[in-house]
C-alpha positions in Angstrom: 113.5 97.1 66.8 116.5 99.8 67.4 118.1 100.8 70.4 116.4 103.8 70.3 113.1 102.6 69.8 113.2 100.6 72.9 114.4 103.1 75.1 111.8 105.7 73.8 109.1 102.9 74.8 110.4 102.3 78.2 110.5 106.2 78.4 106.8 105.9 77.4 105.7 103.2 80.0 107.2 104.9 82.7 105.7 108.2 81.9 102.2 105.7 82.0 103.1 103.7 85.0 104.1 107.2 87.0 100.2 108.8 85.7 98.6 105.3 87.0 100.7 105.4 90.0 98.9 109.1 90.6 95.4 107.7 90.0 95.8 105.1 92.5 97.1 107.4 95.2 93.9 109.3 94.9 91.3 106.2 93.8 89.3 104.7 96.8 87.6 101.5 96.8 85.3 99.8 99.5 85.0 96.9 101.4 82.8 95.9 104.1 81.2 92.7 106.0 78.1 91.8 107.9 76.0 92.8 105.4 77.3 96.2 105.2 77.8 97.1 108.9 81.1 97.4 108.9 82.6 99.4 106.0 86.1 99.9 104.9 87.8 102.4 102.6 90.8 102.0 101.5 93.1 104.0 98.7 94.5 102.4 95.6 97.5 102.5 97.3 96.1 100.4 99.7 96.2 102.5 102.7 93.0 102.0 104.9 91.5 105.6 105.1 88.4 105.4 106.9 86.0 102.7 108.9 82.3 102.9 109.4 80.6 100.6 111.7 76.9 101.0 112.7 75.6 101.0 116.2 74.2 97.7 115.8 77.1 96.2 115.4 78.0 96.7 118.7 77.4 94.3 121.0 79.6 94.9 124.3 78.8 90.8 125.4 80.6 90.0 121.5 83.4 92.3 121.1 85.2 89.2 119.4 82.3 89.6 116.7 82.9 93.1 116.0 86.3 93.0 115.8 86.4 89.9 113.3 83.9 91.7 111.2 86.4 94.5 111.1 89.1 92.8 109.8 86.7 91.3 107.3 85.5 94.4 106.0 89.3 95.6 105.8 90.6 92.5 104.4 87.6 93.0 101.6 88.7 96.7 100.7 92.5 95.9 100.6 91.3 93.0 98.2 89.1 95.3 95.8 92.1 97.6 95.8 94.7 95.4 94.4 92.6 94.5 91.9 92.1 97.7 90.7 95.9 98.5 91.3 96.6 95.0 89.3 93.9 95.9 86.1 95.4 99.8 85.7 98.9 98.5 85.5 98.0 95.6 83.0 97.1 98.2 80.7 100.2 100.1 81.5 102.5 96.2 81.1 99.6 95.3 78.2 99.7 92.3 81.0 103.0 91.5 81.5 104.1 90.7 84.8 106.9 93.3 85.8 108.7 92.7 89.5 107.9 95.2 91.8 104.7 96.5 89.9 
């Protein structure tokens, strides 16, 4: 393979990795605990960009409970959106393991 070749391919992954970058940024995925009464959303990015918890949920005698269900339901979003982040830039990488990706 030529010089050339190669550094038109890198050109060509980096064009692809910028595009998936852009999809991510705007992708949301969800997460959420309790059976669905807490709800987190979270960007590809993983930013957290919105929580949902239902009245039911709150219990003033069991803060501790609400607040453990939170983190659960945020912890579960962040999860779902690496993998998402991790399967759009294998098919980017064709599943190579690039640092900083």
């Amino acid at each position: 393979m030529s010089m050339a070749n190669l550094q038109r391919m890198a050109q060509q992954m980096q064009q692809e990795m910028l595009r998936v970058q852009g999809e991510l940024a705007t992708a949301t995925v969800d997460g959420s605990a309790g059976g669905g009464v807490v709800k987190a959303t979270v960007t590809g990015k993983q930013e957290l960009v919105s929580i949902t918890i239902d009245p039911a949920a709150v219990d003033p005698a069991d803060v501790e409970m609400l607040q453990d269900l939170v983190t659960a339901a945020v912890n579960d979003a962040l999860n779902a959106s690496r993998e998402l982040a991790e399967t759009k830039m294998a098919a980017v990488t064709g599943g190579l393991r690039l640092p900083g990706m």
